[in-house]
C-alpha positions in Angstrom: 13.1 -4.8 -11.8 10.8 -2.1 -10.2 11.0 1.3 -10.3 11.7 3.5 -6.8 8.4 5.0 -5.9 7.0 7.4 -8.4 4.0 9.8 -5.9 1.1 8.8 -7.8 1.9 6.7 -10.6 2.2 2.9 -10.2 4.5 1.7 -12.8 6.9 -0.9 -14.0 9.9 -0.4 -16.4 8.1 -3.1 -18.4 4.8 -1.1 -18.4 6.7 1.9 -19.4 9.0 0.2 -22.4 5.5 -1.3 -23.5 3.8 2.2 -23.1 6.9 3.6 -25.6 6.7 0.9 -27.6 3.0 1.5 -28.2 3.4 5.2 -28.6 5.9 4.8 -31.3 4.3 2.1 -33.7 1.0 3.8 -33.2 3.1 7.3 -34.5 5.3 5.1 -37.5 1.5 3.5 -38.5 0.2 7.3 -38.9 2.6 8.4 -40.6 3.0 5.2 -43.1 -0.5 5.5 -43.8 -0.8 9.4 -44.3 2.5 9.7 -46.2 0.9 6.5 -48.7 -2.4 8.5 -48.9 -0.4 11.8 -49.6 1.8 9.7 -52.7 -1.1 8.2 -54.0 -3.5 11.3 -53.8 -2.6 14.3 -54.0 1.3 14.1 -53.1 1.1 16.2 -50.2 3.9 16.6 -48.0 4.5 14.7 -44.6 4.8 17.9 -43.1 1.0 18.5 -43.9 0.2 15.7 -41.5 2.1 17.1 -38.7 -0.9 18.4 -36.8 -3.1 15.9 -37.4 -0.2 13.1 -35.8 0.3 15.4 -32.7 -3.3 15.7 -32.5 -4.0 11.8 -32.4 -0.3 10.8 -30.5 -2.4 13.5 -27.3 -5.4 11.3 -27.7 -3.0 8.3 -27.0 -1.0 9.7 -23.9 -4.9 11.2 -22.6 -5.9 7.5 -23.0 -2.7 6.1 -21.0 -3.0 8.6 -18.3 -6.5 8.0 -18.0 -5.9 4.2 -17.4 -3.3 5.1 -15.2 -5.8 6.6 -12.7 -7.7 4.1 -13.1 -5.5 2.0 -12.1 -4.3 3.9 -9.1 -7.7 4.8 -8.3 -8.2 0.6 -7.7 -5.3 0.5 -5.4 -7.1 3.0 -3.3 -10.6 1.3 -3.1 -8.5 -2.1 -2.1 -6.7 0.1 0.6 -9.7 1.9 1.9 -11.4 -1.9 2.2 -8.7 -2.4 5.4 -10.9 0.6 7.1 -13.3 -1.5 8.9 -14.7 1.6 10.9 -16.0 3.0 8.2 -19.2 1.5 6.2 -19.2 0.6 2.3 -21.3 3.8 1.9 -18.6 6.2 3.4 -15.8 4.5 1.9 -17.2 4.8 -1.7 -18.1 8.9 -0.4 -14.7 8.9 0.0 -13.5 7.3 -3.1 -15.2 9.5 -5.3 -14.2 12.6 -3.8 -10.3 11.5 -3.9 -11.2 11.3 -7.8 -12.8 14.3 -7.9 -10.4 16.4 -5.8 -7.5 14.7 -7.6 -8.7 15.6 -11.1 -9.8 19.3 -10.3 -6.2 20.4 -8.3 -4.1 17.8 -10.5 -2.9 16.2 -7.5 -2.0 12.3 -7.8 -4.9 10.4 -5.6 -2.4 7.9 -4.0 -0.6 10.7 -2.4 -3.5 12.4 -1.8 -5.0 9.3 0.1 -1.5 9.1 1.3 -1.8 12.2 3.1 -5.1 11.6 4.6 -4.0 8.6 5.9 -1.0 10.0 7.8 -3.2 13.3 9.3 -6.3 11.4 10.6 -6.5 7.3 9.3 -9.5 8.6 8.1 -11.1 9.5 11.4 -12.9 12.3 9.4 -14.6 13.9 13.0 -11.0 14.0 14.7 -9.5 17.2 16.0 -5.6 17.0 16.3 -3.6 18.7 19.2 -3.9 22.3 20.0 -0.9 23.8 18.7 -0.1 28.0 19.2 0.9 29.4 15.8 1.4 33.2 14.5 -1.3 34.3 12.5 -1.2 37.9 11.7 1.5 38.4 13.9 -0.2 37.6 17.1 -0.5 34.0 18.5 -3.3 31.5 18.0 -3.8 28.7 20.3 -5.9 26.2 17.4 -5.9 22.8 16.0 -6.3 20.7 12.3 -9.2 19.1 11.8 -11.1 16.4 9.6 -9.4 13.9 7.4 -6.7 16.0 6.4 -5.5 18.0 9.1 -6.2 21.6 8.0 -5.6 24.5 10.2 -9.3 26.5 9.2 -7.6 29.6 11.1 -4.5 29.7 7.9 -6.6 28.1 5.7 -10.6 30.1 5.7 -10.3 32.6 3.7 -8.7 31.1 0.7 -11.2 27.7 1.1 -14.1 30.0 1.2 -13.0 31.6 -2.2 -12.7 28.8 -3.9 -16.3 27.4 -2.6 -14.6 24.4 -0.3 -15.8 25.0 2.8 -18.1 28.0 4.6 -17.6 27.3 8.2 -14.8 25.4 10.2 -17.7 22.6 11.1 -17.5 21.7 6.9 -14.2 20.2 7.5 -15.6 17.5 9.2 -17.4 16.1 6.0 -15.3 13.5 4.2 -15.6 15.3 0.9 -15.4 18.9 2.1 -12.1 18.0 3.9 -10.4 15.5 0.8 -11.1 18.9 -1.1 -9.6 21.0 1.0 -6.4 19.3 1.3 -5.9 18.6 -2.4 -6.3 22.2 -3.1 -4.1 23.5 -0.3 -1.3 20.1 -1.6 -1.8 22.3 -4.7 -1.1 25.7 -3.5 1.9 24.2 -1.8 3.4 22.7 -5.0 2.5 25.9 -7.2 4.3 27.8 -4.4 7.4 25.1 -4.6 7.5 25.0 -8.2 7.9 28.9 -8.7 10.5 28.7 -6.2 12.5 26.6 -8.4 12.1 25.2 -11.5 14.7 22.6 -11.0 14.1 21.3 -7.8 14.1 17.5 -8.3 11.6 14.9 -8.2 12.5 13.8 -4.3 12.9 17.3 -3.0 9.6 18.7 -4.8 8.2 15.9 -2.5 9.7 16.9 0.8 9.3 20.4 0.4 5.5 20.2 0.1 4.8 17.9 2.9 7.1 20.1 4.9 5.0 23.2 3.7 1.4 21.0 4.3 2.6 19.9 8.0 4.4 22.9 9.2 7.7 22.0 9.2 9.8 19.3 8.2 9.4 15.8 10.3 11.1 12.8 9.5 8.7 10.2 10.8 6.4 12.2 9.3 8.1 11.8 5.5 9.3 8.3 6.9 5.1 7.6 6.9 4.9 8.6 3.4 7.0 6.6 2.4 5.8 3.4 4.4 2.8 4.5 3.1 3.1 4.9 -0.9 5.0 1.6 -0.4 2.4 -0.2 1.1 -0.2 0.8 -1.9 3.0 -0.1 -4.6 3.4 -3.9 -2.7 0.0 -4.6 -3.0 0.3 -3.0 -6.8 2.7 -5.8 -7.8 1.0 -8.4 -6.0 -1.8 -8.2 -8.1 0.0 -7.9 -11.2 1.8 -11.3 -10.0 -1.4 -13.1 -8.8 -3.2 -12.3 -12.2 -0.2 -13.2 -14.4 
């Protein structure tokens, strides 16, 4: 049985019952071992070892979240191979700056290259259609550009304070623009979050591509999910070709 999507995180209720399985014999084995060191020692308490179990149970969830992007991060790089447009050089550009941007603004790189995807199908020199917007109060005939769609007349002044981009030309390079829109994907999230603190897992979702694209669009959300899908069918295919 397989999960319903999960933005970001690729996994099966039999990865996850193995991953809680694993958590807690790795926690019973620490504390066996500490509270028979502690009897035969010095007959310390359990309670003694607290930190030390917390400390080592974060190394293990770092460990599985770090495999986790690994793992996502693979997906990608298949997905990106179906790009015949761009050359092997590019794509791997492109890879790595998904990592990197994904790490820095804690944004999961499948719906990060999720987004790209939808804006621009990684035409990273495309300008989309002139649109007229308010800005300031008065209205501004402009467009998105680069991989991720971004509007440089809402968006320059905040990507030149965080070092992202210095001109509207830099979001025509692949890395400058993945940047861009994994810090703006996180402004919008921040932004939804504070909000509400209990908006739910679905909504979260649809109010930040709403807030990234302008307003809400089905086909746009409709591509998401076609999209995440897409990545998550080729996810179990593996697992079933490799056994």
């Amino acid at each position: 049985m397989v999960h319903k999507i999960n933005w970001g995180k690729f996994l099966t209720e039999e990865e996850e019952m193995k991953k809680g399985l694993g958590r807690l014999l790795i926690t019973m084995s620490i504390i066996f071992a500490l509270a028979v060191g502690g009897v035969i020692g010095h007959s310390i308490g359990i309670s003694s070892y607290v930190p030390v179990i917390e400390k080592l149970e974060a190394k293990v969830v770092a460990t599985e979240r770090e495999k986790e992007k690994e793992a996502e991060l693979t997906f990608v790089r298949l997905d990106l191979q179906e790009y015949q447009h761009l050359s092997p050089e590019i794509r791997e550009r492109m890879l790595a700056a998904l990592d990197s941007a994904s790490r820095k603004y804690r944004i999961p790189v499948g719906f990060l290259h999720a987004i790209l995807r939808i804006e621009s199908n990684y035409q990273f020199q495309i300008d989309h259609p002139k649109v007229t917007i308010k800005i300031k109060g008065k209205p501004v005939t402009t467009c998105a550009r680069g991989l991720g769609g971004v509007m440089w007349d809402i968006w320059a002044d905040s990507l030149k304070a965080n070092g992202i981009c210095n001109a509207v030309s830099d979001l025509y390079v692949p890395e400058n623009s993945i940047m861009a829109s994994a810090y703006i994907l996180r402004y919008e999230t921040d932004r939804t979050l504070s909000r509400s603190k209990n908006v739910s897992a679905y909504n979260i979702i649809r109010e930040i591509i709403k807030s990234y694209y302008g307003a809400y669009s089905a086909p746009y959300e409709a591509r998401m999910m076609q999209v995440t899908n897409e990545l998550w069918l080729k996810r179990i295919a593996k697992d079933l070709i490799t056994g």
